[in-house]
N, C-alpha and C positions, 0 to 999 in steps of 0.2 A: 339221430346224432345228438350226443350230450354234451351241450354248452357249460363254461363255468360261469360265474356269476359276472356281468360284465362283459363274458368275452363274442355273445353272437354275433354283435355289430363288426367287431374286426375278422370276424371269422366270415361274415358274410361278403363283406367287404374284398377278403382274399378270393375267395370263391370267383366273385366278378371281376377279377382282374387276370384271374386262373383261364375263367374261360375266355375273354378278350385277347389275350396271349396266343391260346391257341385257335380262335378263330385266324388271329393274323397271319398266323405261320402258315394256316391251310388257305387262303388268301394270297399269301406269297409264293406260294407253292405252283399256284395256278397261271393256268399259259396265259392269262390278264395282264400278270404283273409281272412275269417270268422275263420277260425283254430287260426290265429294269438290273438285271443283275450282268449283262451283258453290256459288252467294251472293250475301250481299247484294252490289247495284251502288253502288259510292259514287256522289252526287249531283252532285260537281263535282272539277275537279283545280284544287287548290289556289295552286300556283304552276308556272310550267313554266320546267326548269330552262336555264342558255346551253348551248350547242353550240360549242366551241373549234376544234372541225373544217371546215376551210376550205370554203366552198360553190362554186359554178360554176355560173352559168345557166344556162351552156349548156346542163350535162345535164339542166335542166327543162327545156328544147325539146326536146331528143334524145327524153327518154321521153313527152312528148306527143305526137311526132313515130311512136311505138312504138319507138324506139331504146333498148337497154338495154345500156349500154356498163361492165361491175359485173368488178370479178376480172380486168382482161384481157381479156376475152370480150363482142362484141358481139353480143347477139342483138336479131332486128327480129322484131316478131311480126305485122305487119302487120294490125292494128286487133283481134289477138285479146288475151285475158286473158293477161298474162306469168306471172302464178301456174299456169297450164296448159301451158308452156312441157315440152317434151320433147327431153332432147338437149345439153341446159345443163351444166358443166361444176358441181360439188359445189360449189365455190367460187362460184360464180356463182349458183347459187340460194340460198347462204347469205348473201350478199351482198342478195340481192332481199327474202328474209325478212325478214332485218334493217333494213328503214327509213333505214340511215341517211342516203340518198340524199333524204328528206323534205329537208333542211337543202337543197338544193338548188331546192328551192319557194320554200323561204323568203329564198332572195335572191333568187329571180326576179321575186317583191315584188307579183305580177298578182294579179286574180281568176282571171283563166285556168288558172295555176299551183297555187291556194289548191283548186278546182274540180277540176283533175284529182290532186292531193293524195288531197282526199275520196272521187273516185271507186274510186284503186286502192286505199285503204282499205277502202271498202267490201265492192268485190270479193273483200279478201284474208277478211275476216268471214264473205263466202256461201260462200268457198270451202274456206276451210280453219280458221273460229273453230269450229267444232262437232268437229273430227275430228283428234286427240291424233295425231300420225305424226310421222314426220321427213320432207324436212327441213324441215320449216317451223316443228317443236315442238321442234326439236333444244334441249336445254338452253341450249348457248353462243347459238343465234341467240336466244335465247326474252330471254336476259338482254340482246341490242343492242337488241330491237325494243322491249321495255318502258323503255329508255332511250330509244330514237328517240320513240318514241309521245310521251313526259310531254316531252320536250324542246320537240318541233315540235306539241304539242296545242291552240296557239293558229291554226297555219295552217292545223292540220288541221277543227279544229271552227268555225274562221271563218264565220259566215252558214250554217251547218250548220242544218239543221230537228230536230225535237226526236227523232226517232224513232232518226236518225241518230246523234244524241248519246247516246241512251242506248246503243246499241247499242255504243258505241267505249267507254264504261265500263264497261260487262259483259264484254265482250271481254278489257279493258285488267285487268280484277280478278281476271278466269280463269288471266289469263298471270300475273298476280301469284301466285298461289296454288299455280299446279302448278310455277313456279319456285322455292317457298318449299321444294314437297315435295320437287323433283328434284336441289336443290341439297345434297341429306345424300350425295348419293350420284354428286355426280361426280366427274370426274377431279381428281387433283392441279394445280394450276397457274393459269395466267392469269386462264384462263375461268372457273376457279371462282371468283377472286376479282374477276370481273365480274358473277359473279351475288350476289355479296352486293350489291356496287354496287349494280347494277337495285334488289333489295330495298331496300334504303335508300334511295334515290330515290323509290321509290312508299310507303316509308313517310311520306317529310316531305312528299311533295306531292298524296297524296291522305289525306280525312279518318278518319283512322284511332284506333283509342286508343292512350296515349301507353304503353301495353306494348308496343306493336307498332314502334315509332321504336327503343324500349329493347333490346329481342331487337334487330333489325336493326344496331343502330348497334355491340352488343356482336358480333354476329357478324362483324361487318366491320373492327372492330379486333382480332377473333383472327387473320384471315386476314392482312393488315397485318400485324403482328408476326410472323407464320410465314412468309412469301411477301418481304418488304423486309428486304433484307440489313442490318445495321450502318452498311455503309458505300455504301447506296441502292442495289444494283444490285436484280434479281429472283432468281431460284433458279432460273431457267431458264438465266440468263449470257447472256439477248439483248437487246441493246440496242434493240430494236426493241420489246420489250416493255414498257422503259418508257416510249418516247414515246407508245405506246395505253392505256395504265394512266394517265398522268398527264392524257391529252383527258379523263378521264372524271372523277379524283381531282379535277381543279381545279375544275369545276362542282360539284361534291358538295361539296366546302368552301364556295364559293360559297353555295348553295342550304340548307345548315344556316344561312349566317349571314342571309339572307332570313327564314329562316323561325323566327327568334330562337332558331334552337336551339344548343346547346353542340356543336361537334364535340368527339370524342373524340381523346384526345391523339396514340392511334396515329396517328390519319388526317394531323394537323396533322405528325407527327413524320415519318411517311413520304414527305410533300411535300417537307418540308426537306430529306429527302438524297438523295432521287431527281431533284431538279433538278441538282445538282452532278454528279450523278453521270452526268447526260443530257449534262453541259461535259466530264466525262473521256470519252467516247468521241469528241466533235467533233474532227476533224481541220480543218488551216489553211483549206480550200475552204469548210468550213459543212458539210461529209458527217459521217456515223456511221461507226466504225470499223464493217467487216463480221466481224463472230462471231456462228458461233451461231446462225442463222437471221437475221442483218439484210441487210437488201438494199438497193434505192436508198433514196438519202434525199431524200423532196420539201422543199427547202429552205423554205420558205413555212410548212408546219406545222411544224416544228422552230422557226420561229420566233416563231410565233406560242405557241407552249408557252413557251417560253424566256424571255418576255417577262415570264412572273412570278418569274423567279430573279431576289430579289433579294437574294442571296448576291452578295459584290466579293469580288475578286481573283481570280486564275487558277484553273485549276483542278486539284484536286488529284492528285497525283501515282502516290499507291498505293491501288489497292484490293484490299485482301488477301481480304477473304471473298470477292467475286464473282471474285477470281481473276483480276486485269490489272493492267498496269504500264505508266505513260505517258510518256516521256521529250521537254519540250518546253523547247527554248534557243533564242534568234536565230530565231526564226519557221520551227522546222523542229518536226515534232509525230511523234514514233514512239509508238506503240502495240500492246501486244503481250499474246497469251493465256496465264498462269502459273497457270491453274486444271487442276483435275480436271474431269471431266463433269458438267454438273447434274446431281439425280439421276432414274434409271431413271423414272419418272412423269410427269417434266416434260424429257423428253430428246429429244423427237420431230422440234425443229428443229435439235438441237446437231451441231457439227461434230469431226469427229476433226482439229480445228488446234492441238492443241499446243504452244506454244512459236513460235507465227506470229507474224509483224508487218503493221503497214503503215507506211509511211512517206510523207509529204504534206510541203509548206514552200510559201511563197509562193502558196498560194491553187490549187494542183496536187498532184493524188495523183502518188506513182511507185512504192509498192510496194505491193501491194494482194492482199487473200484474194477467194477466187470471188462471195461475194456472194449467194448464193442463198436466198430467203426462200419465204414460204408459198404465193405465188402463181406459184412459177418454177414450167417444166417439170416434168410429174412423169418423163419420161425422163430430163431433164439429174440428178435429183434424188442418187441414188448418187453419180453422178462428183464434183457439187458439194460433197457433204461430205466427201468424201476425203481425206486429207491430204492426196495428191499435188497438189489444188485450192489448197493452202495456202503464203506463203510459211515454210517449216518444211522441217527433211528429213526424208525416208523414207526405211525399210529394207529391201530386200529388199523394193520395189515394193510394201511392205502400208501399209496404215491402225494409228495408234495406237490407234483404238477401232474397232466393225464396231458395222453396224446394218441386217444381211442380213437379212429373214424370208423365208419361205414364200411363197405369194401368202395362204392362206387364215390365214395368222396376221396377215400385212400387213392384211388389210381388218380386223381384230378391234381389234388393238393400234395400226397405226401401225407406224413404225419407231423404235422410241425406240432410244436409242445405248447400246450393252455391251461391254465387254469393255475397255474403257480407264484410260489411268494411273491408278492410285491415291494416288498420291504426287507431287505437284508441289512441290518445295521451294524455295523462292524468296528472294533476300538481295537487299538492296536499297544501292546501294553509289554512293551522293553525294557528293561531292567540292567544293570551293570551283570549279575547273573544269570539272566535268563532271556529267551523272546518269549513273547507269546501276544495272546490277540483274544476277546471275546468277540461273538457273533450270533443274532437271531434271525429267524425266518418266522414269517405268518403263514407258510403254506397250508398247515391246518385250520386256521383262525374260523373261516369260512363255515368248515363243515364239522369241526368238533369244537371251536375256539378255543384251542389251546395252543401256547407259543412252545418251540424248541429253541433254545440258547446252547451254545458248545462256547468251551473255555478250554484252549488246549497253549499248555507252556511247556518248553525244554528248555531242561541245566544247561549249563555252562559249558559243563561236558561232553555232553548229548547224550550220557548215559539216563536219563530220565525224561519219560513222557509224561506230562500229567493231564489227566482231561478229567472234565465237569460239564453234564447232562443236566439243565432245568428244564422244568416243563410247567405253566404257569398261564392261568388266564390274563385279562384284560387288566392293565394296572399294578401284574406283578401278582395279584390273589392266588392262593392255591386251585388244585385241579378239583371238581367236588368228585363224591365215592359216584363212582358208576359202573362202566362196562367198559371204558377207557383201556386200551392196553398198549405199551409199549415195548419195540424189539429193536434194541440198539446191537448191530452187527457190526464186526470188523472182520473184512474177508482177507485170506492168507492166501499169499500166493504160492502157485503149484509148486516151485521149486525150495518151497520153505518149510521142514518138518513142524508136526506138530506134536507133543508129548507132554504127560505130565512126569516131573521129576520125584525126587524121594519124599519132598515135601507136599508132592500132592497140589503143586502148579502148573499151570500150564505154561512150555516154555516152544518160543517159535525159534529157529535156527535149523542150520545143516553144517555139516563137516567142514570146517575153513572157512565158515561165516560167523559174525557175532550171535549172542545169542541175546533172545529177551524174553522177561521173565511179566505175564499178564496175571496184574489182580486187581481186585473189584471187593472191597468189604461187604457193600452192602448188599450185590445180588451175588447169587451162583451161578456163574457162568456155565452154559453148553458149547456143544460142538455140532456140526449140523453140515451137511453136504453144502460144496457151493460151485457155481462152475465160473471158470477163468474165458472170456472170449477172447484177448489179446496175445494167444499163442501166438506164435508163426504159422506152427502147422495146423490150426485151426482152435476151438475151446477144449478146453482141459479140465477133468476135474479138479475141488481142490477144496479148502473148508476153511471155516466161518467159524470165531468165537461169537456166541448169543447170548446177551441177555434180557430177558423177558419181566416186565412188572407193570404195576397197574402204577399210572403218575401220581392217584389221590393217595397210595400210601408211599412212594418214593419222590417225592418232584424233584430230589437232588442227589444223583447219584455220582459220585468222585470211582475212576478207576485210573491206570496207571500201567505203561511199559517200561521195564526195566531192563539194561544191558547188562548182562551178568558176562561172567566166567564159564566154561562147561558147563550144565545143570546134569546129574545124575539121575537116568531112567529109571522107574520103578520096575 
């Protein structure tokens, strides 16, 4: 395994707390410790909190039907137990664990639905309430299904018989308890601060003593404070993770205020700036910008989240902690990554995009990063975090940051991302006509020492892009002559033609969308296959303006998007 310079000690460091993790879990698991998750059953759930996540009848037919359409991945199990299921894709039985497909009963609005609700509940109790394993005990799913469960516990206990009922309490109190133990001891990030969640939820909604709301409520505003940036992003730097943080936050706010209780400031405080903060990543279309593990965006839940920003006016422009910068005039919106890597813990989705953009206007993306999230390929997965996936340039065909393991380190750890810029330095440079922002990275420094700077401003109008590429040793010197190469790419998205006009440029647009017009003096640009991960229906072809030059004879190269009028096809 290849260390970066610097990084063994933290990497070792993860390692031993990787396997500590899971010695505890297989420790818990065992009939030693196994009493400890047992207790009394509370009597009743108190209140059952909303569900912000958008439902679909359909797939209550589908899974009555034995269809189980979770992750991507459809499996039919043709009238057997899907909890017995063999062959299923990680993601897909985590998905199955986790409940949150109940919401899906509960628009179907039947008894039929209410009924087979109950049944695979049931089943998941004979099958797997007695016996502490993954994946069905995994920490993260343990924290959605105790959310699923209190949420949808009206459809589920609906005309339920009594034996039934208690049995979904006992169940429901166990999973409380071994998530209260497992949650000292897991990973940094999301999840972890989804399982304070869950515990909070089952604090206010089942009848508990009011120390147990008090522990909960404090632990979840520690995580809150440590985990929501100043200026609302996450510590991860994926936008994706605050639109799943905030389905959860906005019921939980919700649900204190049902249940006449005070939420705690942190909670109140980190709503407020992670909605805005969900407006700085929207581009013109209604999409998320893609950094960092975010992938399509289902327009529909973005809006329905959105709907509680009630913060006016635009949205803002810098956000310096989570590291982006967004420049939007005349209905043209650029967005771009000016961070370092989240750190090592929470890095598993992060991309080596650097100094990337996208750029969207009139309700069309056209310059766009690969997109790939949790549930893309795990083949595509390497390529897609690549720089080269980015529009950004590369040097000498590497990555700003690596996230190589082993195989048998990859199953322990993951792939969290090392070896990247330390130093982002970012100026922010607004004008009466224009925004714009410069921005360097050292992620080269190390092993070619040479720095990338980007310099990207937009008119007034938004009918102009302007960007500026340096590339520059230590002190600002030039690159000396070598073997040095660079490939600054700007990738086009799938649904954006590409063509050159009568003049012999190339112009990005489609039918009913603006157009723009790409030049470059000093190189000649190509065109070059590229693939898109953030489809819906999975990646898509799609292409890439490139151009290619050695730093020692170009260290400054100026190119430029323009919004034209129709451009005429050659």
């Amino acid at each position: 395994m290849e260390f970066g310079r610097g990084q063994g000690p933290a990497l070792w460091a993860y390692m031993a707390r990787a396997y500590w993790r899971r010695f505890g879990r297989r420790l818990a698991a065992g009939p030693a410790y196994r009493w400890r998750f047992s207790g009394r059953t509370p009597e009743r759930i108190l209140v059952a909190p909303p569900d912000l996540r958008l439902p679909d009848p359909q797939i209550a037919d589908d899974i009555y039907h034995g269809r189980y359409p979770f992750a991507g991945q459809l499996i039919e199990t043709g009238g057997a137990s899907p909890f017995q299921v063999t062959g299923a894709s990680l993601e897909w039985q985590h998905a199955l664990h986790g409940f949150r497909w109940l919401r899906h009963m509960r628009e179907a609005g039947t008894e039929l639905a209410f009924a087979n609700a109950r049944a695979l509940v049931a089943d998941w109790i004979a099958i797997h309430g007695g016996r502490i394993a993954a994946p069905a005990w995994d920490p993260t799913v343990t924290a959605v299904r105790i959310i699923a469960w209190l949420q949808h516990s009206t459809v589920v206990l609906q005309g339920a018989e009594f034996p039934f009922y208690r049995s979904y309490l006992k169940s429901l109190a166990a999973q409380v308890r071994y998530l209260r133990f497992a949650a000292r001891d897991m990973a940094d990030g999301e999840d972890l601060l989804r399982a304070r969640i869950a515990l909070t939820f089952a604090a206010l909604s089942l009848p508990v003593p009011g120390s147990v709301v008090r522990n909960a409520t404090k632990n979840l505003a520690t995580e809150l404070d440590r985990q929501i940036l100043p200026d609302g992003g996450h510590i991860s730097r994926n936008p994706m993770v605050l639109l799943e943080l905030l389905a959860d936050l906005l019921p939980l706010r919700q649900t204190y205020a049902n249940q006449a209780e005070a939420p705690p400031p942190a909670l109140m405080g980190a709503i407020d700036r992670m909605l805005p903060a969900l407006r700085f990543f929207r581009h013109s279309d209604g999409g998320l910008a893609r950094f960092n593990g975010m992938g399509p965006t289902i327009a529909d839940r973005l809006a329905a989240i959105l709907r509680h920003d009630d913060t006016a006016g635009a949205p803002l422009l810098h956000a310096p902690y989570s590291g982006y910068e967004r420049l939007s005039m005349g209905g043209t919106t650029v967005i771009a990554d000016t961070g370092t890597p989240p750190p090592f813990d929470v890095s598993h989705m992060a991309h080596a995009g650097c100094l990337s953009f996208e750029l969207s206007s009139a309700r069309q993306q056209y310059i766009v990063n690969s997109g790939i999230d949790r549930f893309g390929p795990d083949e595509y997965r390497p390529l897609a975090r690549a720089t080269a996936a980015h529009s950004t340039a590369t040097l000498n065909d590497t990555s700003s940051a690596r996230f190589s393991f082993s195989p048998n380190v990859h199953r322990l750890l993951g792939t969290p991302l090392y070896g990247g810029p330390g130093k982002v330095p970012c100026e922010r440079r607004d004008t009466s006509d224009t925004q714009g922002f410069v921005a360097s990275h050292d992620g080269y420094v190390a092993r070619f020492g040479i720095f990338h700077e980007r310099e990207l401003v937009l008119s007034r109008s938004g009918s102009v892009l302007d960007g500026v590429d340096r590339f520059f040793r230590q002190g600002g010197a030039p690159v000396r002559p070598g073997k040095d190469v660079v490939t600054i790419r700007f990738h086009i998205h799938p649904d954006t033609e590409l063509y050159r006009d009568s003049s012999d440029r190339f112009v990005l647009g489609s039918e009913g969308s603006d157009y723009w017009v790409f030049s470059c003096d000093d190189i000649l640009p190509t065109v070059e296959e590229s693939l898109f991960f953030a489809g819906i229906a999975g990646p898509r072809r799609s292409r890439q303006l490139v151009l290619t030059f050695a730093p020692a004879e170009f260290g400054l190269v100026r190119w430029r998007f323009t919004r034209t009028q129709l451009a005429t096809r050659t």
